[in-house]
C-alpha positions in Angstrom: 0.0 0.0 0.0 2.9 2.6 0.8 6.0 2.1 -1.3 9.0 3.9 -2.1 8.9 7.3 -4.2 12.0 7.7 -6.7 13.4 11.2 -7.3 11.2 13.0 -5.0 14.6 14.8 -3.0 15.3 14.4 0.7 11.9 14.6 2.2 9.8 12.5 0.6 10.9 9.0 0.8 7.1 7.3 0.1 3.6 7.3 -1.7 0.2 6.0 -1.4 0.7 3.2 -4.3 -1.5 2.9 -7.7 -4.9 1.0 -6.9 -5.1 0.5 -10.4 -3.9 -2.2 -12.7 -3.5 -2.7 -16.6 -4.2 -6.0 -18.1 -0.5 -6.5 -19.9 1.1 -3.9 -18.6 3.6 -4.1 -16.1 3.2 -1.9 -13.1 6.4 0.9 -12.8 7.7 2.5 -9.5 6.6 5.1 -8.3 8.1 8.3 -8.8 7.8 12.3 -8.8 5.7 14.5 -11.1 7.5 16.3 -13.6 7.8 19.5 -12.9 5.5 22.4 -15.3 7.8 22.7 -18.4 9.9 20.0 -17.7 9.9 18.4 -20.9 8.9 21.0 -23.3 12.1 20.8 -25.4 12.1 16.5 -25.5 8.2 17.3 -26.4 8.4 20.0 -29.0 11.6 18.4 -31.0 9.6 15.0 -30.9 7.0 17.1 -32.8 9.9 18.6 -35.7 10.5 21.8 -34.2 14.5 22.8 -34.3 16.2 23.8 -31.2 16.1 27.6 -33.1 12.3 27.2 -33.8 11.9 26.4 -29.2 14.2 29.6 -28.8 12.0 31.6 -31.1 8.7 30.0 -29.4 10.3 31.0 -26.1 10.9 34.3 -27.4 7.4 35.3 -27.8 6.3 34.2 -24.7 4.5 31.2 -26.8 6.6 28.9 -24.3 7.4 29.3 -21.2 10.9 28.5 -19.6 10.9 25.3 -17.4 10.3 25.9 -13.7 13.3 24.9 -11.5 
């Protein structure tokens, strides 16, 4: 029911585990939420856009820089 939580930093060492499970598909650990913005740049060069084309979307305002 409580199990370990990966990458959450120093304090938070567990979670309430996933009630739910998917025919097939093997259950993953737990770990953090990624953080707003995280993976804009994986996401947006996955879609064709350049690294230029993200800097010019940033730019504008269009995308936001990652929180951290």
């Amino acid at each position: 029911m409580i199990v370990p939580l990966e990458g959450a930093g120093e304090h938070l060492k567990l979670t309430v585990s996933s009630p739910l499970t998917v025919h097939g598909a093997a259950k993953v650990p737990a770990r953090r939420a990624p953080e707003l913005g995280e993976h804009n740049d994986e996401i947006l060069k996955q879609l064709g856009f350049s690294g230029d084309e993200i800097d010019g979307l940033r730019a504008n305002g269009a995308v936001p820089h990652a929180w951290h």
